[in-house]
C-alpha positions in Angstrom: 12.6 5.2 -17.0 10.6 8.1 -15.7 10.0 8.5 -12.0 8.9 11.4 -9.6 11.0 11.7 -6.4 10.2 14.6 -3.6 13.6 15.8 -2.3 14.3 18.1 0.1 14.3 22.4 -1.2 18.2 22.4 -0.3 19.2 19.3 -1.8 17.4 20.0 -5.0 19.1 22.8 -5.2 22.4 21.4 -4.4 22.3 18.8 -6.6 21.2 21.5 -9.9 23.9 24.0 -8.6 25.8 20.6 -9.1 24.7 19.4 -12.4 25.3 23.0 -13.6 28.8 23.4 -12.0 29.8 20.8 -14.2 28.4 21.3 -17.3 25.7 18.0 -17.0 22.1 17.7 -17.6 20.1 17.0 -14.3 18.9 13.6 -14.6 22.3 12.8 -15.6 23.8 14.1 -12.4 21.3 12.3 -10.1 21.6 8.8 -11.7 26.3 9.2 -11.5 25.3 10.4 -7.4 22.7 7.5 -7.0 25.3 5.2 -8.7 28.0 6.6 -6.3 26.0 5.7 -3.7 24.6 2.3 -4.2 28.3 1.7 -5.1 29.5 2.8 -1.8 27.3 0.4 0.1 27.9 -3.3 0.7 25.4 -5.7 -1.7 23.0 -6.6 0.8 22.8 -10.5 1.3 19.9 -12.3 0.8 18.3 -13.5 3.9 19.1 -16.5 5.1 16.4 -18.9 5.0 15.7 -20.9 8.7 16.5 -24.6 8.3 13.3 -27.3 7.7 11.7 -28.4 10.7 13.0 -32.0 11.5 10.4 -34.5 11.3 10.1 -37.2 14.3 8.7 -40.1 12.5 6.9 -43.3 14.3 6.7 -40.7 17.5 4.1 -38.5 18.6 4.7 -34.6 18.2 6.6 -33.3 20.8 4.4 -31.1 23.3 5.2 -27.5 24.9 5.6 -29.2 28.5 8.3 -31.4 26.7 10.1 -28.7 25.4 9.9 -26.2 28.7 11.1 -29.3 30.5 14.0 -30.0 28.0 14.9 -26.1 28.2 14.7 -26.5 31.7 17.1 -29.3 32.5 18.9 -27.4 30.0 19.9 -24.6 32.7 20.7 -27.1 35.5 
């Protein structure tokens, strides 16, 4: 796949003074240092998803004043 990345001056170079210090085409040496890197990070976890709302049934919904109160006698 074919992509266009702006990099830095000094890493371009870096990474061609790289590619050429070991005898590899550049494309090649970007995608083994990209590899290296995604390899040296932790898989990211997929985000936990929040829990269903419970459903009171039979009752009315429960207001705001009920739940400041509840939070309230919460602290006592």
């Amino acid at each position: 796949m074919k992509t266009t990345l702006e990099l830095p001056d000094d890493l371009m170079r870096r990474i061609k003074l790289r590619a050429v210090h070991r005898n590899r085409k550049l494309k090649d040496e970007v995608a083994q240092l990209l590899e290296a890197g995604m390899a040296s990070q932790p898989a990211a976890e997929a985000p936990a998803r929040p829990p269903k709302p419970v459903r009171l049934r039979g009752r009315k919904p429960v207001t705001l004043a009920e739940i400041e109160d509840a939070i309230a006698a919460g602290r006592d």
